[in-house]
BAKE-595769 format. One record per residue (C-alpha): y, z, x. Coordinates in steps of 0.001 Angstrom, whole numbers, plus 500000, padded with zeros to 6 digits. Layout:
N
YZX
...
% end
This chain:
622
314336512229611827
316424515318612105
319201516259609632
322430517995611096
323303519988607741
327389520753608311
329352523795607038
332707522552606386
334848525880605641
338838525610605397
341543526481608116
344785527554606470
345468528328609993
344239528983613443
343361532709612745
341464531670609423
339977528717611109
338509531094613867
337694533740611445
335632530603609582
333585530233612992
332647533342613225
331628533651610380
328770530751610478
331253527399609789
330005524358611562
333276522673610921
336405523233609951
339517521471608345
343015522030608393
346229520738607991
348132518546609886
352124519697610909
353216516971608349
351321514952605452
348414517099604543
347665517546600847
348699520938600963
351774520984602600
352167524806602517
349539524178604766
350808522632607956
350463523534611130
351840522850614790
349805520560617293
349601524005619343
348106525641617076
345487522964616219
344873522827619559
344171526873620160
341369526461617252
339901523061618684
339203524694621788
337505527546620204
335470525803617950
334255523510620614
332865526322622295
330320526506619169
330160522724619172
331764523481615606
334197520508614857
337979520069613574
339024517720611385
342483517159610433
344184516058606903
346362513151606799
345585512995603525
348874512196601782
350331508672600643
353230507671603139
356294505940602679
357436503323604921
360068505895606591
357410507858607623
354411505294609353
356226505708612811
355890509202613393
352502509754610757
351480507659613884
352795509270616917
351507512155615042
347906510671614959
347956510426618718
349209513530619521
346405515046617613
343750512341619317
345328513720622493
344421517545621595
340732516287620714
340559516977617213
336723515799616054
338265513123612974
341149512575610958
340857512751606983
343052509794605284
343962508813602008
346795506014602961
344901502796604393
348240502389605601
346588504197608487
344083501685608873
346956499461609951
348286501099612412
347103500884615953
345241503568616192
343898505610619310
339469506141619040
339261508658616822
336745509104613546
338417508511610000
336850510221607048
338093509061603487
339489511879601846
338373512320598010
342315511443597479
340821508201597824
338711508378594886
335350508040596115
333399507535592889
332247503801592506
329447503004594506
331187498951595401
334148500990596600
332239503633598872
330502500289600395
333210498746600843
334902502045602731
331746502331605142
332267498557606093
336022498777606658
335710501529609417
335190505312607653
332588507506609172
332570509733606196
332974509762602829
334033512812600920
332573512407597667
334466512768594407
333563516342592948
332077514834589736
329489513191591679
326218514036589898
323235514463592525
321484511738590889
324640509938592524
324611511516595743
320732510078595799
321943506536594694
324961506575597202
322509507472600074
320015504907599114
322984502271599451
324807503430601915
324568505134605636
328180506429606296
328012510110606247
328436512115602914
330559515116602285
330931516950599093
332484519981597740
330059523021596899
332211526034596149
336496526897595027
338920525463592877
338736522458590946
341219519651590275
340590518892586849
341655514807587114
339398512811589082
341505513435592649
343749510857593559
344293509917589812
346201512549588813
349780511961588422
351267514574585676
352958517289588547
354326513748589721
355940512568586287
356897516385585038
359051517323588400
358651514425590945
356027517326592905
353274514389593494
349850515303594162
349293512968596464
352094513400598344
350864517345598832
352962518989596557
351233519586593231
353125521978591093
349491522306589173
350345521591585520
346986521577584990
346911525688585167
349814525686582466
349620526706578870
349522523894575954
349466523740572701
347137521391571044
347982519282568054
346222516559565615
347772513384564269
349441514880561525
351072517491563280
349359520387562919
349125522961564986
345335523677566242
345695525801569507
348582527732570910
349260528264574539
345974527978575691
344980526973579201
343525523690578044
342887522175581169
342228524679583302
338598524883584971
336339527259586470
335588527086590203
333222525429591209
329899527180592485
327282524547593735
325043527377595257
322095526621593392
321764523017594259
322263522916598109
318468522265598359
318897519458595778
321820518243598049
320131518206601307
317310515906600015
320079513477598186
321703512973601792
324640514944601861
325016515940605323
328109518172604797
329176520830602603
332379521547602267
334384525101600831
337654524240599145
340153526685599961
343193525670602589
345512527902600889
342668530806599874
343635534442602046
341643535590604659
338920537668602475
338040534794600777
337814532470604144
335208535478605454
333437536211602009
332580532242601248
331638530973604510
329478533984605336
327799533669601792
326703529720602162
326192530300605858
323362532679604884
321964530489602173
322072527449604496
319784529440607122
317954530710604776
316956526917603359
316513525655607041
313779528543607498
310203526846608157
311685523646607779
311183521338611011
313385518236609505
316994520020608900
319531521819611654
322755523615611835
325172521335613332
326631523514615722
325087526751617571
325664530574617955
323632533056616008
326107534723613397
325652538236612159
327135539785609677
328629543472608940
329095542877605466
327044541772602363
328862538135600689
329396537822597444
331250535233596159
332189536766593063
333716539818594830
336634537595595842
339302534843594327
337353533039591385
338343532000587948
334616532760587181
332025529785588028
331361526382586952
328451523599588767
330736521056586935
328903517937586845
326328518675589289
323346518006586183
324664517761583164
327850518191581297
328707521455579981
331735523914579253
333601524446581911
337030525596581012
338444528776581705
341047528253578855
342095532364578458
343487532234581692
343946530502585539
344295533436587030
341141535347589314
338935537239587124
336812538811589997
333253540098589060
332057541143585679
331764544967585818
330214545810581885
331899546563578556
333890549883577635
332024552377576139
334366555232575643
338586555232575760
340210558939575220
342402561056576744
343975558650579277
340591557704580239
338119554801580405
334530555172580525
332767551691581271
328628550909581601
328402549496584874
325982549438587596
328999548655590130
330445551453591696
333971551621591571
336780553000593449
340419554361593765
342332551256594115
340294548972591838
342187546246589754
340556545485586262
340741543193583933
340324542106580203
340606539977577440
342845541651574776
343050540350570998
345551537645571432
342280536387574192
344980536569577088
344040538877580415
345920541964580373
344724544251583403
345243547706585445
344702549602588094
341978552261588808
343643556126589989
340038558000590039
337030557777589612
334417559769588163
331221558357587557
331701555362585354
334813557160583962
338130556072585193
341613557665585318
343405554076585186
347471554009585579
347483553566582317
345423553077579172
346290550029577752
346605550306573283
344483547002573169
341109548228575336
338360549741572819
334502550454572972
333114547202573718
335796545355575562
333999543030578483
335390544349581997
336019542173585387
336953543827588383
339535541239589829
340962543336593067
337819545357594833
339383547335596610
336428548789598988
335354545394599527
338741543855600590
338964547221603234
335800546033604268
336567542356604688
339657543813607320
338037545248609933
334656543266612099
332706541285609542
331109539326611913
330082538198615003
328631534933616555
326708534716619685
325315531627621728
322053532361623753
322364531973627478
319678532109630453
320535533912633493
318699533217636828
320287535331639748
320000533952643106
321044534576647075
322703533167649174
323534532994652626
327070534769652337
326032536542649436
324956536195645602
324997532942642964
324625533398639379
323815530150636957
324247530007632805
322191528291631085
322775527423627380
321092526303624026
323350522826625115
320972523281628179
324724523044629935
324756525071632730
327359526622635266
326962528735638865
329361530756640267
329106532272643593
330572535364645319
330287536678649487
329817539761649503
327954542309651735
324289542702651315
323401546339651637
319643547289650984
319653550064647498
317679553346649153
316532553568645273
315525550011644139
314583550827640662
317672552424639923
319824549383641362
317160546668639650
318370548588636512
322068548606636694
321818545012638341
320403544308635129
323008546239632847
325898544819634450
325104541633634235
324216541986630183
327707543314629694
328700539598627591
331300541705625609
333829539767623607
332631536104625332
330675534258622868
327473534549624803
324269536954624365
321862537049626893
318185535525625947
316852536290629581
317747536755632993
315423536206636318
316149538456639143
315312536366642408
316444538537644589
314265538724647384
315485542220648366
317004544934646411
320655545647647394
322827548359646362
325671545973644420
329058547777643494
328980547168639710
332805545729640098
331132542819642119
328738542073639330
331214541666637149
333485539873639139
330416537499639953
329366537364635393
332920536940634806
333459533853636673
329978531986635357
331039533130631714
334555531471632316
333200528202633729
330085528221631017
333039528244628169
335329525535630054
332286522836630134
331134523919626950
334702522575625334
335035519862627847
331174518568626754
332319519324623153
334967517143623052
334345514082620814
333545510624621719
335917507617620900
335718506025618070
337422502600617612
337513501278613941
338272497151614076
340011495921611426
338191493231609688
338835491108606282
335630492325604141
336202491420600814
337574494106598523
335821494206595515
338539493107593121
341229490435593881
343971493050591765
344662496180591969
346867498479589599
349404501774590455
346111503632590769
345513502284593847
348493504391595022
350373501473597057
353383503190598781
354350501174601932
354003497644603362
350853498705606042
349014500144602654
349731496463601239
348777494424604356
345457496220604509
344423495013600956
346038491653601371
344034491389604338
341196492235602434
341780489595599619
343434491271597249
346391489308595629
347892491175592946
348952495097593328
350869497189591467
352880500258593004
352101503686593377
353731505848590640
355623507624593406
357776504831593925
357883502930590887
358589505774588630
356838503354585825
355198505547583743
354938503834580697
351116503283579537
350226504594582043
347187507693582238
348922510330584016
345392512379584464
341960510540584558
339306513016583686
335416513592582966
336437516983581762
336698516257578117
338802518673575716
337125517786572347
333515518445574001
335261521854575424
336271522674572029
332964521922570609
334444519095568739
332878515971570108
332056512821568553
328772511842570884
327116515141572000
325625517510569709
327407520698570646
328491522117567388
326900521592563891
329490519320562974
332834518175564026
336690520130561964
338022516625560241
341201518155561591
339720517119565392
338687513786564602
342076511687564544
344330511403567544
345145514635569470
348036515634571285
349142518070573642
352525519848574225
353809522192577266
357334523092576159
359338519624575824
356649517348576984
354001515894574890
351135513984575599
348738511932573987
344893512608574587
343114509494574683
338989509599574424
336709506953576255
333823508195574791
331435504871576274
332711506310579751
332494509874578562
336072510567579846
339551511537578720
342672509815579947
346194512114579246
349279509827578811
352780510717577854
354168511087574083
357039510356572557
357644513975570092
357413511445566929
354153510105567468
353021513616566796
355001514115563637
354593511157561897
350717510312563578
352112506818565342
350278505248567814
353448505660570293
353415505597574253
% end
């Protein structure tokens, strides 16, 4: 059975989204004009529109976020939305509120956002029987997982493979919520997790300062997209909604590559949508945003903190081998340029950076010379300044194959497109039919003309002259004649495109526990009728309107600080654990402190608020 293998790239808006198709994306997704979670990420119905017909050409898809929880002030016009954007043929909606679920919806796909936590195996069953066509898969999925999931399941499965990562299991994480009321889940995170904290044990001391504790790496799943393919994962998605332009082209361009390269002399896997891409530019994912690269909990668990800094670090150049005279000589094999922004890690281990005037070699005039740089100092180039040049002109370009058969008629010529789709289109033209005094010559510009596909997403794969005569044809007419099959060839292509309806009926499978708590982020009465309806008699809240949070974990995490810190109580990663790690441990960010709590059974860390004294006097306190 054929596999459809999905590139799922990210749309912070129509340019970026069309920028993703050319460069290789087999899907897109972008944000909705109101309750995506990224709602500096919104965009008008027109403008959704613009990039559904384009990618439709491709037979890419769209899918739109709806991904926030909704209060009961918003349901009406979250649904008017949802038909306006059914109306403009978007290919699915992405959800995290079964509030939606309630509604009465128009036929249109619903894929459960990883807001929805989509980690238990009962749960992901129970989503699949309730209506989803897709599940987007929790980023700490391991692949052993993703192989267990697809054994027990046959919804479609969608996981992350490359960008940022949240470090709380998504959906869970409710600290931007309790420090400023800037929910998560409600698409406005103010990303606490990328703030500095100090770190404290039970008796108050003082064991790291202003460290980025729980800030990770990006995630880089590269290396296991062969693994992923033969666990069932059917679409592979690039985190990135509110990533520039560069990165859009760098990242989709890079997997789209390593995708075809994996579907070479394989008979059993596909691309999910068409058009041959080729590229003006060599990818590299490290040449753009990254905070350096993690595969998270793709195998096993390992460090994956990038606790100097959240900022980009860019590419690893080499270390410093000479500083004198206003200069910087570094060992590098990268050649660098006027322009260039690099980067360090100074004494006190935070990054301290500057920019490149001239370049000489592997010497550098920078703009200045900064006292803490020596012989030996590691080097990252985080601004590449020839690449990004690169990355703004034509990176790209994607072609679909089309057959061209070239007949007469009895007023004059017909011309028919045929496509990979097999769709195919004829236009037809009168004109006068003069015979060419020097056939060979007018065979050949017959021929030219008609190859002329220019900036329509066509290439030609063949075309059959069946002509029975040779006549002299004014090359204006040709193109009058191309023109017109081109332009009906792309209007059935987005017309066939278009997706087909898909009604979810509501039904009263059991959910698999009769009570559910304020992580089940419960915001209005439709949200609450859909797990009533589903047997559930006892539900708590969400933290967005009950403002409860008292013993409550405001971040639910498999990232785990004391393994991070090579002081954990289970795994052998240091000789032996500090005694000053092995009580309680606490974390501060100016006023607010926090207790860390460690489930090591479940191998995870929970983060609840602190009263100050429980760190001075080593209470047990909530």
């Amino acid at each position: 059975m054929m596999q459809y293998l999905e590139l799922l790239s990210p749309a912070k808006n129509a340019e970026q989204g069309m920028a993703a198709i050319n460069h290789g994306a087999d899907a897109l997704y972008i944000g909705a004009p109101l309750f995506g979670a990224r709602s500096a990420a919104g965009n008008s119905i027109a403008e959704i529109e613009q990039l559904v017909n384009y990618a439709h050409l491709f037979h890419s898809k769209v899918f739109v976020t709806v991904n926030t929880l909704l209060y009961d002030n918003e349901l009406e016009e979250a649904r008017q939305m949802i038909n306006h954007l059914y109306n403009i043929g978007i290919d699915a909606l992405i959800v995290q509120d079964m509030g939606i679920l309630e509604m009465e919806l128009p036929p249109i796909a619903l894929h459960a956002s990883t807001q929805v936590h989509n980690y238990d195996m009962e749960r992901i069953k129970f989503m699949e029987r309730v209506g989803f066509r897709r599940i987007i898969l929790a980023r700490e999925t391991s692949i052993e997982q993703m192989r267990d999931i697809r054994k027990n399941t046959s919804i479609e499965l969608e996981t992350f493979i490359q960008g940022a990562l949240c470090v709380s299991f998504s959906g869970q994480c409710y600290m931007s919520q309790y420090l400023n009321e800037r929910s998560g889940n409600r698409g406005c995170c103010g990303q606490p997790c990328r703030s500095t904290y100090d770190l404290y044990n039970e008796k108050g001391k003082l064991l790291r300062r202003q460290e980025h504790l729980l800030s990770l790496k990006d995630f880089n799943a590269s290396r296991y997209l062969s693994e992923m393919i033969d666990a069932g994962i059917c679409s592979f998605k690039i985190e990135g909604r509110l990533k520039d332009l560069s990165y859009v082209k760098n990242t989709t361009a890079y997997y789209r590559k390593l995708l075809d390269q994996l579907m070479e002399g394989r008979n059993d896997i596909k691309a999910a949508s068409e058009g041959k891409t080729q590229f003006f530019f060599n990818p590299d994912l490290s040449r753009t945003f990254n905070r350096d690269f993690t595969d998270y909990f793709l195998d096993e668990r390992k460090p994956m903190a990038s606790i100097a800094t959240q900022k980009s670090i860019g590419k690893r150049m080499g270390k410093v081998t000479k500083v004198e005279r206003g200069k910087i000589t570094i060992k590098t094999s990268e050649p660098m340029t006027a322009g260039d922004g690099l980067c360090y890690l100074n004494s006190r281990n935070e990054l301290e950076g500057f920019f490149v005037n001239h370049v000489n070699g592997n010497t550098i005039t920078p703009n200045r010379v900064p006292e803490s740089i020596e012989p030996g100092t590691l080097v990252w180039r985080n601004n590449d300044f020839a690449f990004e040049k690169q990355l703004q002109g034509k990176t790209s370009e994607r072609k679909i194959e089309v057959d061209i058969i070239l007949l007469e008629t009895s007023e004059g010529l017909s011309l028919t497109l045929t496509d990979e789709q097999q769709l195919s289109t004829t236009a037809e033209i009168t004109c006068p039919k003069t015979l060419a005094r020097d056939s060979a010559k007018a065979e050949e510009q017959l021929v030219r003309q008609l190859s002329k596909m220019g900036d329509t997403p066509f290439t030609i794969r063949s075309i059959q002259n069946n002509l029975q005569q040779i006549y002299f044809l004014p090359a204006a007419l040709l193109n009058d004649l191309r023109r017109k099959a081109t332009t009906q060839l792309m209007e059935l292509r987005v017309e066939k495109n278009r997706p087909q309806p898909v009604v979810t009926e509501k039904n009263s499978i059991p959910y698999p526990t009769d009570s559910l708590d304020y992580r089940a982020n419960i915001t209005n009465q439709l949200s609450r009728r859909f797990y009533e309806r589903h047997g559930v008699k006892n539900m708590e809240e969400g933290l967005e309107k009950s403002h409860d949070y008292n013993n409550k974990a405001l971040m639910t995490t498999k990232y785990c600080l004391r393994y991070e810190l090579k002081q954990c109580l289970q795994h052998k990663v240091n000789s032996s654990v500090d005694a000053e790690y092995k009580g309680r441990l606490y974390l501060r960010n100016n006023k607010n402190f926090f207790l860390l709590d460690f489930d090591c059974q479940r191998c995870e860390m929970k983060i609840f608020k602190c009263n100050p004294i429980a760190i001075s006097e080593g209470k047990k306190e909530q």
